[in-house]
DRENKOLLO-70716 format. One record per residue (C-alpha): x, y, z; residue number from 1; residue in three letters. Coordinates in steps of 0.02 Angstrom, whole numbers, padded with zeros to 5 digits. Each point is the difference from the previous one (the first is absolute). Layout:
<recs>
[[X, Y, Z], NUM, 'ala']
...
</recs>
This chain:
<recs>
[[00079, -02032, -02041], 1, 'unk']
[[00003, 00026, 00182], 2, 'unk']
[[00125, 00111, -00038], 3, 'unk']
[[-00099, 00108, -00114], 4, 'unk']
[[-00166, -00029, 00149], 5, 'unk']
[[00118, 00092, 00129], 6, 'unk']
[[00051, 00166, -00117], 7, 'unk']
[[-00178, 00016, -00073], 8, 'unk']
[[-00067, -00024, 00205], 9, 'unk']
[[00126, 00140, 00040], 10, 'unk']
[[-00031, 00117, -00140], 11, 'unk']
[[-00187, -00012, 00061], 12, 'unk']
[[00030, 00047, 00160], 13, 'unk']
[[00125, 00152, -00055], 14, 'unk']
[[-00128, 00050, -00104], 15, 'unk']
[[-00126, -00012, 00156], 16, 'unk']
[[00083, 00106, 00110], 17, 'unk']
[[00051, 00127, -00128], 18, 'unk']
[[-00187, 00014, -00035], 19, 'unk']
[[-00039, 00029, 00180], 20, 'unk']
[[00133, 00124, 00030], 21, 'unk']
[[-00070, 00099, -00162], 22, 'unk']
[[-00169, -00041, 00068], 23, 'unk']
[[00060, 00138, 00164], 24, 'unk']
[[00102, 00096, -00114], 25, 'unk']
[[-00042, 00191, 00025], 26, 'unk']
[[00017, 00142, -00125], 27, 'unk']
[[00106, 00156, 00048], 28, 'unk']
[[-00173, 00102, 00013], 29, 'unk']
[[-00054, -00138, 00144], 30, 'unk']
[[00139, 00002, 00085], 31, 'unk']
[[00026, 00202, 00009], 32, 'unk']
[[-00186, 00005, 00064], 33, 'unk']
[[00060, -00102, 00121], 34, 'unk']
[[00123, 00084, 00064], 35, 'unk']
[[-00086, 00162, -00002], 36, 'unk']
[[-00140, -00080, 00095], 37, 'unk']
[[00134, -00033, 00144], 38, 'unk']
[[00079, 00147, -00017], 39, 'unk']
[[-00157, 00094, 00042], 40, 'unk']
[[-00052, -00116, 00128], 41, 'unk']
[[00170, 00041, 00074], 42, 'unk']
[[-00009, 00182, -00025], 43, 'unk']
[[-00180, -00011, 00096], 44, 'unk']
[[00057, -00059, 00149], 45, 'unk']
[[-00004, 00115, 00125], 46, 'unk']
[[-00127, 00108, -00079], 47, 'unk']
[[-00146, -00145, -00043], 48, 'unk']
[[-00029, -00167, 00051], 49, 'unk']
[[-00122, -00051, -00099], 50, 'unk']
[[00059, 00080, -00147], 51, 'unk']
[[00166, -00107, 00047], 52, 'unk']
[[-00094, -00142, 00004], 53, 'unk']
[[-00090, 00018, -00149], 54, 'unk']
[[00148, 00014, -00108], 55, 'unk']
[[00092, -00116, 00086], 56, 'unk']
[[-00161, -00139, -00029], 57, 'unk']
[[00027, 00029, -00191], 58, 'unk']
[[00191, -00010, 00008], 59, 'unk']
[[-00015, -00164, 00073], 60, 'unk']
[[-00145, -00070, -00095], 61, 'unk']
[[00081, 00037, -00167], 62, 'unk']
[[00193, -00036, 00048], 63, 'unk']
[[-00047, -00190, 00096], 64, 'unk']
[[00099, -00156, -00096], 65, 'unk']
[[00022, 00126, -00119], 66, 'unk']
[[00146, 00155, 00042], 67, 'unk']
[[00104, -00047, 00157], 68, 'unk']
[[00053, 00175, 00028], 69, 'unk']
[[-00182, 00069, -00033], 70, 'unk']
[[-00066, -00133, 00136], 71, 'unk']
[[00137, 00026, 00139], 72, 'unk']
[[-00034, 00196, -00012], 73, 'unk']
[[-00180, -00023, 00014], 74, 'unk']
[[-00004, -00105, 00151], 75, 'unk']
[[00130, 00121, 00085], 76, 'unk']
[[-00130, 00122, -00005], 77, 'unk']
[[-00115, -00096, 00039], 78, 'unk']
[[00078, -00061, 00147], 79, 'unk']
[[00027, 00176, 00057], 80, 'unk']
[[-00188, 00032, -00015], 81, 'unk']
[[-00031, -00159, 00126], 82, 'unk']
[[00126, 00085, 00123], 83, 'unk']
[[-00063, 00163, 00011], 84, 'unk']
[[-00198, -00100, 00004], 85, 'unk']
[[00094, -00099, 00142], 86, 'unk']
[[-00038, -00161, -00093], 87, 'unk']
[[00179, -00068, 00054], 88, 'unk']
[[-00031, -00183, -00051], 89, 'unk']
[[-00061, 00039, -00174], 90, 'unk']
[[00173, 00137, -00005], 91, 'unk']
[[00111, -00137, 00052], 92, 'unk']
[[-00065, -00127, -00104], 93, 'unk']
[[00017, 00134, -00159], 94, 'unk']
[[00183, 00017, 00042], 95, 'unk']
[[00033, -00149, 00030], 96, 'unk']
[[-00079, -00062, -00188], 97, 'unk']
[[00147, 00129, -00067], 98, 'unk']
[[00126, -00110, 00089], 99, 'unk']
[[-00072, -00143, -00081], 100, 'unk']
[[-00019, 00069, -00164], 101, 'unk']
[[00168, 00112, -00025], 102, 'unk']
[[00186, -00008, 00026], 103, 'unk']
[[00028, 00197, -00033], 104, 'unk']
[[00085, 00057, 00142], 105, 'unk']
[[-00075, 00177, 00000], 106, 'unk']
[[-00184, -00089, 00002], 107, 'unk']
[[00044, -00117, 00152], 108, 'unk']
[[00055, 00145, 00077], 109, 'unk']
[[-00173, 00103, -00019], 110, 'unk']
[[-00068, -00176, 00077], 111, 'unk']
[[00120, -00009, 00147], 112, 'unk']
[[-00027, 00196, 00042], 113, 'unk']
[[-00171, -00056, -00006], 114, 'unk']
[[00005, -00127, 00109], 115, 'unk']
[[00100, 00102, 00135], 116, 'unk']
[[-00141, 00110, 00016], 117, 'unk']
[[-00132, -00111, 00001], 118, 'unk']
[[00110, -00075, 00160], 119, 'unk']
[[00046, 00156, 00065], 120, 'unk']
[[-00184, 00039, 00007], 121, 'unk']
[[-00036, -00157, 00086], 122, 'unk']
[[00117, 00008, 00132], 123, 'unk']
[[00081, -00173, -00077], 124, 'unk']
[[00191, 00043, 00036], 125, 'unk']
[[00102, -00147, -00048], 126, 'unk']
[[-00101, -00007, -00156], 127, 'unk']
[[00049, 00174, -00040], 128, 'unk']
[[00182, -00015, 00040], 129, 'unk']
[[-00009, -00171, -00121], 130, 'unk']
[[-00074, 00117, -00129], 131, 'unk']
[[00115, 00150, 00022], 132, 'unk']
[[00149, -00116, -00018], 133, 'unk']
[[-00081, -00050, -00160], 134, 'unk']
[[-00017, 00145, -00055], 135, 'unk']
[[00195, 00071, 00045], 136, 'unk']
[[00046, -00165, -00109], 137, 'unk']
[[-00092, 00064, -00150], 138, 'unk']
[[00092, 00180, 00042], 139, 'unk']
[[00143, -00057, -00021], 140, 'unk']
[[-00010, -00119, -00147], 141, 'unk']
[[-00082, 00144, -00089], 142, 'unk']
[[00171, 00074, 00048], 143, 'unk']
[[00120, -00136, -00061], 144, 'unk']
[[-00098, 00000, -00162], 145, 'unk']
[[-00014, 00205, -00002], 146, 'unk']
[[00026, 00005, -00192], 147, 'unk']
[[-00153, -00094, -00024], 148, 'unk']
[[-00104, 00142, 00054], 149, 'unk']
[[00050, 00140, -00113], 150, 'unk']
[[-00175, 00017, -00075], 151, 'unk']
[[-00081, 00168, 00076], 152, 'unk']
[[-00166, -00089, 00050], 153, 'unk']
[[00101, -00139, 00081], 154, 'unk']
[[00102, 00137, 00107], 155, 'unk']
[[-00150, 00105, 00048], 156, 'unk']
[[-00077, -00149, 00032], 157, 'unk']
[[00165, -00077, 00132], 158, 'unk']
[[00018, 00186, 00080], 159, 'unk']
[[-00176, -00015, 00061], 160, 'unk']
[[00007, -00176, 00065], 161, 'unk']
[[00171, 00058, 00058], 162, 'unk']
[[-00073, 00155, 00112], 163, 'unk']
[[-00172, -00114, 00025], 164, 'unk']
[[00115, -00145, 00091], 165, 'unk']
[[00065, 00135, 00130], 166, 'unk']
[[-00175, 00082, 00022], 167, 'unk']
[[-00068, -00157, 00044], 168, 'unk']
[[00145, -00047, 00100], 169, 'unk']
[[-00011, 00170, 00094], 170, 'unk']
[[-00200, -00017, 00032], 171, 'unk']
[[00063, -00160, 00071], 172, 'unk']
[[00138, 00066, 00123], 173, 'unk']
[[-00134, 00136, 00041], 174, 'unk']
[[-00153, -00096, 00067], 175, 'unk']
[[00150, -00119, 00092], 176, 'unk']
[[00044, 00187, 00095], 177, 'unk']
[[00179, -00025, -00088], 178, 'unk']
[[00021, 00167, -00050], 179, 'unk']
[[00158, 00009, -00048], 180, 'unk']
[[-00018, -00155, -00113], 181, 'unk']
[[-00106, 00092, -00058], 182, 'unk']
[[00081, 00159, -00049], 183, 'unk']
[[00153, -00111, -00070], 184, 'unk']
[[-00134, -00079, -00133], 185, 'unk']
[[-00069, 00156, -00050], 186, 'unk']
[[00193, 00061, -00018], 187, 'unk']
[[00034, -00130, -00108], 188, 'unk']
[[-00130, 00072, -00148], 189, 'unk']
[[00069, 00105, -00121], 190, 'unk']
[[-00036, 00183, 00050], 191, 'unk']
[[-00026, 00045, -00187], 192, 'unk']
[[-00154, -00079, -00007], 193, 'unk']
[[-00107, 00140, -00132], 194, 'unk']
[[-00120, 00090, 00107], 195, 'unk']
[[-00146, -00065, -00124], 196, 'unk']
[[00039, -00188, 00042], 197, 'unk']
[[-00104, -00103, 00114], 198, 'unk']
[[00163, -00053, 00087], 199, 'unk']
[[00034, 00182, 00039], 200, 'unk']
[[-00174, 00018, 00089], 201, 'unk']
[[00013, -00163, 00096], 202, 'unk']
[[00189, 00022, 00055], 203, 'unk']
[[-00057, 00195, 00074], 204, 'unk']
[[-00168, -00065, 00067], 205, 'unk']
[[00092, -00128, 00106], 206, 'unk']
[[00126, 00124, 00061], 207, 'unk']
[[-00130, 00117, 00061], 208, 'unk']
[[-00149, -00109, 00061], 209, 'unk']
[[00143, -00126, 00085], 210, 'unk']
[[00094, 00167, 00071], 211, 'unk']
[[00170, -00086, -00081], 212, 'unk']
[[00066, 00168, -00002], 213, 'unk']
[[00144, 00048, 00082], 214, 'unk']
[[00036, 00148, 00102], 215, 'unk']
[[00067, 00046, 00161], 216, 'unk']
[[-00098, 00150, 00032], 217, 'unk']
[[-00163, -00090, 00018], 218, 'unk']
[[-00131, 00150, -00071], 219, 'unk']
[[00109, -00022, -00145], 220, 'unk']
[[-00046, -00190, -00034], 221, 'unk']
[[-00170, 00049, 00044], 222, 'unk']
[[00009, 00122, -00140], 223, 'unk']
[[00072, -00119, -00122], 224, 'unk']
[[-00113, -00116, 00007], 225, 'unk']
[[-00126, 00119, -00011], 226, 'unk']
[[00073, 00060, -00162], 227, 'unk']
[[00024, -00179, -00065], 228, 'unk']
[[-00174, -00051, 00003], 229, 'unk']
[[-00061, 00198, -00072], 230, 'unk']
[[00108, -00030, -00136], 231, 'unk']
[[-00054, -00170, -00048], 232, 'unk']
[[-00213, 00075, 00025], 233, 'unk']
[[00055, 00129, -00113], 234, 'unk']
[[00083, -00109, -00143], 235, 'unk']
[[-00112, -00160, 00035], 236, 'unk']
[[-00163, 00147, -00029], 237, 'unk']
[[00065, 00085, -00155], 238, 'unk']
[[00040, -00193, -00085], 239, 'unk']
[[-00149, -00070, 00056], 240, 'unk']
[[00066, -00155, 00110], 241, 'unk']
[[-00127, -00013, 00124], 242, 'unk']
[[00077, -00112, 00107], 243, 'unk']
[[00139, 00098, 00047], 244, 'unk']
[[-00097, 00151, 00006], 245, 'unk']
[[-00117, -00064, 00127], 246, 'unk']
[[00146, -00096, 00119], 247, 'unk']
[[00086, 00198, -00001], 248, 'unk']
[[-00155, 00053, 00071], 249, 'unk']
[[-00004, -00121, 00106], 250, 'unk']
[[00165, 00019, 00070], 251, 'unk']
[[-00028, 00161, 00014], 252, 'unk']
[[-00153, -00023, 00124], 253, 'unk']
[[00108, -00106, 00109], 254, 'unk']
[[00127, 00138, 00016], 255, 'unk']
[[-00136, 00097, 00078], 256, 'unk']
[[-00089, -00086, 00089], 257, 'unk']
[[00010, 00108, 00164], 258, 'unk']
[[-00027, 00174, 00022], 259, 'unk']
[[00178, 00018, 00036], 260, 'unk']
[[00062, -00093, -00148], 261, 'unk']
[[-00138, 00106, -00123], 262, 'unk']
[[00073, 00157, 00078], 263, 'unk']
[[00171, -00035, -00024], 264, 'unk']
[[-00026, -00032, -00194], 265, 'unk']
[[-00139, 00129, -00010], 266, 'unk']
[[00127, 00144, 00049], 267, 'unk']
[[00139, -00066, -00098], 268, 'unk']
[[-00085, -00047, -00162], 269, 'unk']
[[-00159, 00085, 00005], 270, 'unk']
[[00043, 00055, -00190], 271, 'unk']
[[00003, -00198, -00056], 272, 'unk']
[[-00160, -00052, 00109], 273, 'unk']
[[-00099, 00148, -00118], 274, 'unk']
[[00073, -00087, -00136], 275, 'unk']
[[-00126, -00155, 00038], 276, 'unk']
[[-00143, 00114, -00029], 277, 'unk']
[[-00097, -00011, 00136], 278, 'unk']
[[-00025, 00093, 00172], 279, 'unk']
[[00147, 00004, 00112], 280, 'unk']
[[-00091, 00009, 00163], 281, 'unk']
[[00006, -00108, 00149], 282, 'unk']
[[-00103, -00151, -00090], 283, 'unk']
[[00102, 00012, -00146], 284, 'unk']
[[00120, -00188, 00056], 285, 'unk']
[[-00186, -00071, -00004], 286, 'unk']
[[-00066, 00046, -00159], 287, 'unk']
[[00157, -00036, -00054], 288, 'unk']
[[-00002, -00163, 00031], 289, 'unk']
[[-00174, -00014, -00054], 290, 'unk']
[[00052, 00048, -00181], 291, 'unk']
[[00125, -00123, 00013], 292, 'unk']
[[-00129, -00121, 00031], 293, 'unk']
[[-00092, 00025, -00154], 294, 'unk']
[[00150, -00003, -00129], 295, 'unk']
[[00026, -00155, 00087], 296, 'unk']
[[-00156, -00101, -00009], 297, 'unk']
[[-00025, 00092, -00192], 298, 'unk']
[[00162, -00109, -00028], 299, 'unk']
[[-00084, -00139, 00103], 300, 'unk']
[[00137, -00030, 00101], 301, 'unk']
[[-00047, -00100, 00168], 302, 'unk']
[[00165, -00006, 00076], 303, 'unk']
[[00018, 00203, -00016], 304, 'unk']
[[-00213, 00034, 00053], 305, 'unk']
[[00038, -00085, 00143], 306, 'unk']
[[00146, 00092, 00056], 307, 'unk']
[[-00082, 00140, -00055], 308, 'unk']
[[-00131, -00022, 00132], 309, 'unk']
[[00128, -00033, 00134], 310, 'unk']
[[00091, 00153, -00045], 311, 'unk']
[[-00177, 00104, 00011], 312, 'unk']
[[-00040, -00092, 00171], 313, 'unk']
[[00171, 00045, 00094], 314, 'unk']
[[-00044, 00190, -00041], 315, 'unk']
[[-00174, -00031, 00059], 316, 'unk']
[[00052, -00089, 00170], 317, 'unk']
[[00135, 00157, 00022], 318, 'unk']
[[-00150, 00124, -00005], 319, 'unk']
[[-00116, -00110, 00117], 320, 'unk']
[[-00106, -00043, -00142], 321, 'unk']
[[00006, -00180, 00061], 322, 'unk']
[[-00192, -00073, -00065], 323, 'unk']
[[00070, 00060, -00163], 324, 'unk']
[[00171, -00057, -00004], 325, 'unk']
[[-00045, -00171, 00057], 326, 'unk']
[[-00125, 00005, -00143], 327, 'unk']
[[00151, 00032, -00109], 328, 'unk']
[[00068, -00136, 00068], 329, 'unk']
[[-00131, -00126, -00047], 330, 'unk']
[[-00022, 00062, -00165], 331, 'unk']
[[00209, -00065, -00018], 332, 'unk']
[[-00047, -00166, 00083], 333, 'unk']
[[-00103, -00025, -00149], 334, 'unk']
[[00113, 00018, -00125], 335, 'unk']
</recs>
């Protein structure tokens, strides 16, 4: 009889659980909105914030206990939107939940990438080495195990993280004045990158806002990283990604910020300066930088205003404007 007690106590609880797990159970139609929900969050990321947000808020809400995949995806973006709002504890705490929640190896790598920016950006060194070592591990499991990624949004989704890991890596090297670390990380990407991929953008933003080009004639490094950043305004305009579009522009004002350096570029590539549309007279680096401004704060980034102002301020100081520029100045303090 006790026998019989034990199986009927076990069958109950089999049949339970099996009625909590149908309980979560999604239907194909759930599970593709949730995806496409993330997808678009994803796809909105350096054109809209909020819209970001917004999708990425649903994603989450409907995928939670529920779709594992769904609910790591979600609070990657998510934790994306906290770094660029420079909300760094709510960011980490996002990717860390992923470790806790997944063992995927190409979703603790979006968290450790993560995490060596968020470190990166607060000047905490060891804990971005401990992160980037992390991160190599996952590397180069992914590339022991190679054969597990033949699905095509798997590999798109490994050759960003792939080109995002030296990026960050580079930014890194950069800030540290290790510029040739720095050009070695950026080496490291595949230079096949499409020219319509945000990794494309990012990898030629760095190279000409950083100066990590190479040249020993130095008007013609000047010139290439002129050219970097004008090609990434131009391609960042005509897809709409507002945060690249704005940093060209900005990098652009700090290659002229003196009369010297605006003369230099205006005789040389007076052709691409029309291009921007506006006039190409001796205040041009100024409202220059004062367009930059605005795609900036209409993408409400506070890390970017601010440098924004800083960039407007060094012009201003150059031309004696100094009330102004330190106005500028304050108005970044407050961001």
């Amino acid at each position: 009889m006790k026998r019989l007690d034990l199986i009927w106590w076990i069958s109950m609880c089999c049949w339970l659980l099996t009625m909590g797990a149908c309980s979560t159970t999604l239907s194909k139609e759930e599970i593709v909105q949730i995806d496409m929900l993330n997808q678009e969050s994803y796809y909105f990321r350096y054109k809209n914030l909020d819209t970001l947000k917004r999708k990425a808020d649903s994603a989450y809400e409907l995928a939670k206990g529920r779709y594992l995949q769904g609910e790591v995806d979600a609070l990657s973006n998510l934790a994306f939107y906290d770094f660029i709002c420079m909300d760094f504890k709510s960011s980490k705490q996002r990717y860390l939940q992923i470790h806790e929640l997944t063992k995927n190896e190409l979703d603790l790598l979006v968290a450790d990438i993560g995490m060596m920016k968020i470190c990166q950006r607060l000047a905490q060194n060891k804990e971005f080495y401990d992160y980037r070592n992390r991160a190599l591990t996952h590397l180069q499991r992914i590339a022991e195990e190679n054969y597990l990624f033949n699905d095509e949004s798997k590999r798109r989704k490994l050759n960003y993280l792939h080109s995002e890991f030296y990026i960050v890596s580079a930014i890194y090297h950069y800030y540290l004045q290790q510029h040739n670390e720095a050009r070695a990380a950026l080496n490291s990407i595949d230079v096949t990158l499409p020219e319509n991929d945000i990794q494309w953008l990012y990898l030629h933003y760095i190279k000409g806002s950083a100066s990590l080009n190479e040249d020993e004639d130095m008007d013609k490094e000047r010139l290439n990283d002129f050219d970097e950043l004008y090609i990434v305004w131009k391609k960042a305009k005509l897809q709409g990604y507002t945060y690249f579009e704005a940093n060209a522009l900005q990098g652009l004002v700090n290659l002229m910020a003196t009369d010297r350096e605006f003369d230099f570029y205006r005789e040389r590539r007076l052709y691409a300066l029309e291009q921007i549309g506006i006039a190409v007279d001796d205040l041009f680096p100024l409202h220059l930088g004062q367009i930059a401004l605005e795609k900036f704060k209409c993408y409400n980034d506070g890390y970017q205003i601010a440098g924004a102002y800083v960039s407007i301020s060094k012009f201003l100081n150059y031309h004696q404007y100094y009330e102004e520029a330190l106005d500028s100045l304050n108005l970044a303090l407050q961001w």
